[in-house]
N, C-alpha and C positions, 0 to 999 in steps of 0.2 A: 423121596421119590423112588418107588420100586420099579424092574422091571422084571419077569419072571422071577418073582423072589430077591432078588437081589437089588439093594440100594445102590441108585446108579447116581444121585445128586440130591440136591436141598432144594426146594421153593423155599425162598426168604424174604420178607419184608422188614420194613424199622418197626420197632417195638412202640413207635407212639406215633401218632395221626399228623405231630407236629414237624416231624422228618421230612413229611411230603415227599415226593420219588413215587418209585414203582415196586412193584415185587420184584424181584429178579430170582437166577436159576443156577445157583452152584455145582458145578460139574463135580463129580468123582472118578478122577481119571485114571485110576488101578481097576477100576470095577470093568468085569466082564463086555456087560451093555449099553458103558460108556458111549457115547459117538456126539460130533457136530451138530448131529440133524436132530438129535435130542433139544439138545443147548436151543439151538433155531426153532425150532416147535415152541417150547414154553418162551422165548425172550417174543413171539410173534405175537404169542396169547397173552399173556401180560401185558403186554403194548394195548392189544384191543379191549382189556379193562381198564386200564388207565383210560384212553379214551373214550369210555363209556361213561367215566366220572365216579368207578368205583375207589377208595380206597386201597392201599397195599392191601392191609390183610385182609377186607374183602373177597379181593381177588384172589390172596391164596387159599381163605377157606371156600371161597366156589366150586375148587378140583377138586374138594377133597369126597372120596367114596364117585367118582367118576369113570365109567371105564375105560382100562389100561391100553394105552395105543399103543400101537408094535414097535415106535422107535420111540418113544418118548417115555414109557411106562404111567404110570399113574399113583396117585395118594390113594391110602386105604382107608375105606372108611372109620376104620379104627384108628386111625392114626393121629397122637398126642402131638398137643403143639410141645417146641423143645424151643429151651433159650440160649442165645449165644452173647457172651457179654461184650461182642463188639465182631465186628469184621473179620477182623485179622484171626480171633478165636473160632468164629466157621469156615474158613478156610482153611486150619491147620486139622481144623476135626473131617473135614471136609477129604485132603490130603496133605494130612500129617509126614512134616520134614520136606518137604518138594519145595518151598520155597519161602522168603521172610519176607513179606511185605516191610517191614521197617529198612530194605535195603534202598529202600525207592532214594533218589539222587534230590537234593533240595532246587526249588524250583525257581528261577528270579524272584524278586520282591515285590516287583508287581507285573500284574498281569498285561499281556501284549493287548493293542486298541483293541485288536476284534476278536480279542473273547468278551462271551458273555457275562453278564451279572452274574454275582456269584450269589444273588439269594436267590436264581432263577434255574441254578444248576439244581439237576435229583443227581441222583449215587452215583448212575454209570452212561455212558454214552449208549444210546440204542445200539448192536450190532446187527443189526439188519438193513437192508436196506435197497428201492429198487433204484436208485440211482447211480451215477457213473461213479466211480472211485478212483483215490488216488492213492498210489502206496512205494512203499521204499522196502528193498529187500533188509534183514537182517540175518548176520554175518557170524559165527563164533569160532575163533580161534583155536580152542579145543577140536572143533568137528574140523578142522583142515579148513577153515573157514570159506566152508561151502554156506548156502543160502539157507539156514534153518528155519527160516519164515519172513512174513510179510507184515508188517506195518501198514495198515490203512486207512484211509479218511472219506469220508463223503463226501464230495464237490459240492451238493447245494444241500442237504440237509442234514442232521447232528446225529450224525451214526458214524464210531468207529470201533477198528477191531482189530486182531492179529490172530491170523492164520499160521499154523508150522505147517511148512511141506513135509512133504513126504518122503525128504534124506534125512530129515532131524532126528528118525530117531531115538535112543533112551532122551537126548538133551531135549524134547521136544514137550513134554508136560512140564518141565522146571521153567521153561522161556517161556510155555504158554502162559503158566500162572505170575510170571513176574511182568509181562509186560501187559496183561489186565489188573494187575495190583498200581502199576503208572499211569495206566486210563483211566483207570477209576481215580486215583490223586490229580491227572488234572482234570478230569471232569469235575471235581468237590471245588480245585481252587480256580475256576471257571474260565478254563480253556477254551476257544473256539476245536472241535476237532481238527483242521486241517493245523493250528497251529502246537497243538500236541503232536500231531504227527513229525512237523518239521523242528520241533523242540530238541529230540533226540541225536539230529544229525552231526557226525566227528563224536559224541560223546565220546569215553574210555569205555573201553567193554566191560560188562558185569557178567561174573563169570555162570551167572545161569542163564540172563537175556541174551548176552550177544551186546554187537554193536550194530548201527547203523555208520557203515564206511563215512569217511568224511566227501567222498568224492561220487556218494551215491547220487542215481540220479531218478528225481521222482517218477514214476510214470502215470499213465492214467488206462482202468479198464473201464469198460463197456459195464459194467456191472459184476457183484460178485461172483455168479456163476463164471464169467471170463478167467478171475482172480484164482478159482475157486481149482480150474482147471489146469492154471498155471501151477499150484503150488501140488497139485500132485491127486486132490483132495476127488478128483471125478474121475 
């Protein structure tokens, strides 16, 4: 994904039709024209292929040679498909050394009642979403443990996500990327969102996420835009 020349993220899908999921949209978060509202553009259009009934790669060769929108950039029509031999390898090509997915925390043995099927889970929680939300600050001891971001769930439908405000900071792309590396593991080992959210709570802090306090207390916005505003982001 380019914007003005410069590779700002990856459109990704599975390598085979039997994955099932979506496309999704890998940020590059050193890149110049990096932003949120990148990320939120393609995860909104990807959404509206999958529910059109297209395939992942489908849908990621639809954008390709489309024109470039001013916050989202665009695929070139020249542009080769590229392979990555697993996840955690497009993320480090993606932004290399920012964070290990293999630090993720092992998860109970089995799944709480109300998560879903887990042959019913795709890769990642949607992050969008126009419903109320519920979220819990997170905390890093490093940063004087001010509130480097926001943990959130969907009240009534399967969208979650983590926001960093806007005192995070350098620590702010390392906790983003680690605490979408645990949404995505529990979305694979079939979380409900809200209970991947409250999964986290008291844990020990990991020194790129943070922690969620033990004695944090949930709250609920009005929608992301509310959330969005809290964390610094509007």
């Amino acid at each position: 994904m380019t914007l003005r020349g410069e590779e700002i993220g990856y459109l990704w899908a599975p390598a085979t039709e039997e994955s099932g999921g979506s496309a999704h949209y890998e940020r590059r978060l050193g890149a110049a024209g990096d932003s949120f509202d990148a990320a939120v553009i393609w995860a909104t259009r990807m959404g509206e292929e999958s529910k059109a009934g297209r395939s992942p790669m489908e849908a990621l060769h639809r954008w390709v040679g489309t024109p470039e929108d001013p916050l989202a950039g665009g695929i070139a029509e020249d542009a080769a498909d590229r392979f990555a031999t697993s996840y955690e390898a497009l993320t480090e090509m993606a932004n290399p050394g920012l964070a290990d997915p293999r630090e993720i925390m092992e998860w109970p043995a089995s799944p709480p009642m109300d998560a879903p099927s887990r042959d019913s889970a795709s890769l990642e929680y949607p992050f969008t979403t126009e419903e109320a939300v519920c979220y819990l600050p997170v905390v890093r001891e490093a940063s004087g443990d001010i509130v480097i971001g926001y943990l959130w769930a969907a009240v009534s439908d399967d969208a979650a996500g983590y926001y960093s405000t806007s005192e995070a900071g350098e620590a702010g792309p390392a906790a983003y990327l680690m605490w979408k590396s645990r949404l995505r593991q529990a979305r694979c080992d079939g979380y409900s969102p809200m209970c991947a959210l409250r999964y986290w709570i008291g844990m020990p802090e990991d020194p790129a996420a943070g922690k969620i306090p033990a004695d944090a207390v949930e709250r609920r916005a009005s929608g992301l835009a509310e959330l969005e505003r809290l964390a610094g982001m509007r």
